[in-house]
N, C-alpha and C positions, 0 to 999 in steps of 0.2 A: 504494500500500500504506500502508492509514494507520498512524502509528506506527513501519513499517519493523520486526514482528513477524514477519512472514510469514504473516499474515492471509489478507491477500489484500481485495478490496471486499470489503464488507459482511461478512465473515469466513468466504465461503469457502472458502478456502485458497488459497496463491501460485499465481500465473501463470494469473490468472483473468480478469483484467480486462484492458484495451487494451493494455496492453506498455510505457505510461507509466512505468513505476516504475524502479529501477536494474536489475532482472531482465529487463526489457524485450528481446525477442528471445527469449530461451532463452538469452544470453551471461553467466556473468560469476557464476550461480547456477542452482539445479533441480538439473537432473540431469546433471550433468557438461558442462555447460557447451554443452549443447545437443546434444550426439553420443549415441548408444548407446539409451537406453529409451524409447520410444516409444508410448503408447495409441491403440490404435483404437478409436473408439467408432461404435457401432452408430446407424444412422437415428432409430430414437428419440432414442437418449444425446443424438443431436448436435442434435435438433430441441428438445430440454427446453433443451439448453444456449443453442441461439439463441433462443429465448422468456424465458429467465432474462436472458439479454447485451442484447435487444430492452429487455425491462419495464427495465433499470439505465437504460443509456441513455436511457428517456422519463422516470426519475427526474432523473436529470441536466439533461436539457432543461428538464425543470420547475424546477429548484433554478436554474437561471441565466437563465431568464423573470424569475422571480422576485427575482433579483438585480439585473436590468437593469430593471426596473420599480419596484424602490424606487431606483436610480440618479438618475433622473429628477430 
């Protein structure tokens, strides 16, 4: 979470991204600390959302190619 705003990457909104951040899990922040509310999302929802968590991902992979080749 950059900034620790509750952003979220790229400023989706919290608990979007790999679980890295201090919210990581569902503990400690969200929604009550991981108990109680819950989303279902539908085959679509969940198909946009692995194509958006997919494309970060190959951002990321690029951005540390790219680090590890000016390392050199």
């Amino acid at each position: 979470m950059p900034g620790f705003d509750k952003t979220g990457p790229q400023g989706q909104g919290p608990m979007t991204g790999r679980g890295f951040g201090p919210c990581g899990g569902g503990r400690g922040c969200g929604n009550g600390n991981g108990y109680g509310y819950r989303r279902f999302f539908t085959q679509t929802e969940e198909k946009e959302m692995l194509q958006q968590e997919a494309e970060m991902l190959e951002q990321e992979l690029k951005a540390i190619k790219e680090r590890l080749a000016q390392a050199k």
